[in-house]
N, C-alpha and C positions, 0 to 999 in steps of 0.2 A: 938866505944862503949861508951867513953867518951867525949862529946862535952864541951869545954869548953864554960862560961859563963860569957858575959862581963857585964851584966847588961842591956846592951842595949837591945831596942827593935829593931827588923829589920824593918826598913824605906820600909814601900810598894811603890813599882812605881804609877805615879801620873794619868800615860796615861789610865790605864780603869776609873778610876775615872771620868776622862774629858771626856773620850768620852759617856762612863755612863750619865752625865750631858748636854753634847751637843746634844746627841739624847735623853734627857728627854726635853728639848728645844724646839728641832724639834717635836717630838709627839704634845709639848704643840699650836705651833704657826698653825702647824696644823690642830689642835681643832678650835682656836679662829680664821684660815680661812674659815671651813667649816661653821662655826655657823656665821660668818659675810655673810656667800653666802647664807645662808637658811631661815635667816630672813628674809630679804623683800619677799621675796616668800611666807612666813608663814602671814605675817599680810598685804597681800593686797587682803582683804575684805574690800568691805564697809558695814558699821554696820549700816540700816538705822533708824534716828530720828524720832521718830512719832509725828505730830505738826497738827494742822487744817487744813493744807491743803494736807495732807497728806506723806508717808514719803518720799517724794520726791519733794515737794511741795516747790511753789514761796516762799523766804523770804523776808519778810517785807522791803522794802528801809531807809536804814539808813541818818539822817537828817548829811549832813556835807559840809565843803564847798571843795574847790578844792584840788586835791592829783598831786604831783611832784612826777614824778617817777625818781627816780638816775639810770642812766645805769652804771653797772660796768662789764668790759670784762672780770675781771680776774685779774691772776695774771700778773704783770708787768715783760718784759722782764732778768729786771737784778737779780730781785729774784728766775728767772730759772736760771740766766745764775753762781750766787752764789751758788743754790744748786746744781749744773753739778758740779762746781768747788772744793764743799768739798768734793762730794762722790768720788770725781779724786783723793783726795790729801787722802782720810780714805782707798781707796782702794789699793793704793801705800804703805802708812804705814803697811797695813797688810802683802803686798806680801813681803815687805825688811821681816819684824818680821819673817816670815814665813820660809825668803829663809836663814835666820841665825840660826832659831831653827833645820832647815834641816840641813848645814851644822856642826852646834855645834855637830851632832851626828855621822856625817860620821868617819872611823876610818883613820890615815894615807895611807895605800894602796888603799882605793878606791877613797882620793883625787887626780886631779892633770890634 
């Protein structure tokens, strides 16, 4: 009938919180994968210019002298082979982080 009253406020647990936020996360990345796949679909129209020779029409030859084209293939081998190597070493630190935050809550009898 009587509760006593320490002043304190009771500390809510943190895990709906986090997962509250990790699937506001996931909705959000989501969003901005659908909208990155729906654009180029959306703006590939040509919008044509109207000029004298009509809109589709020869343009005028530009006066200039000769163009160098640079060929570049790409990215270079070891900047693949750098970012292989951090997603190796970020995805390792996750699983330790992960396999500690599991064990941190297991109780004595279901260790062992």
């Amino acid at each position: 009938m009587f509760t006593p009253t320490t002043g304190r406020v009771p500390r809510l647990n943190t895990r709906p919180r986090l997962r509250r936020i990790i699937a506001a996360l996931a909705v959000a990345a989501g969003a901005a994968l659908t909208w990155a796949a729906a654009v180029p679909a959306a703006s590939a129209a040509i919008i044509p210019v109207p000029g004298p020779a009509g809109a589709y029409g020869a343009t005028p030859a530009a006066p200039g002298g000769t163009i160098q084209a640079i060929a570049a293939s790409g990215m270079p081998g070891w900047q693949i082979t750098l970012i292989a190597i951090a997603a190796a070493l970020a995805a390792a630190t996750i699983a330790v982080f992960l396999d500690r935050a599991r064990a941190g809550r297991r109780t004595a009898s279901t260790t062992g």
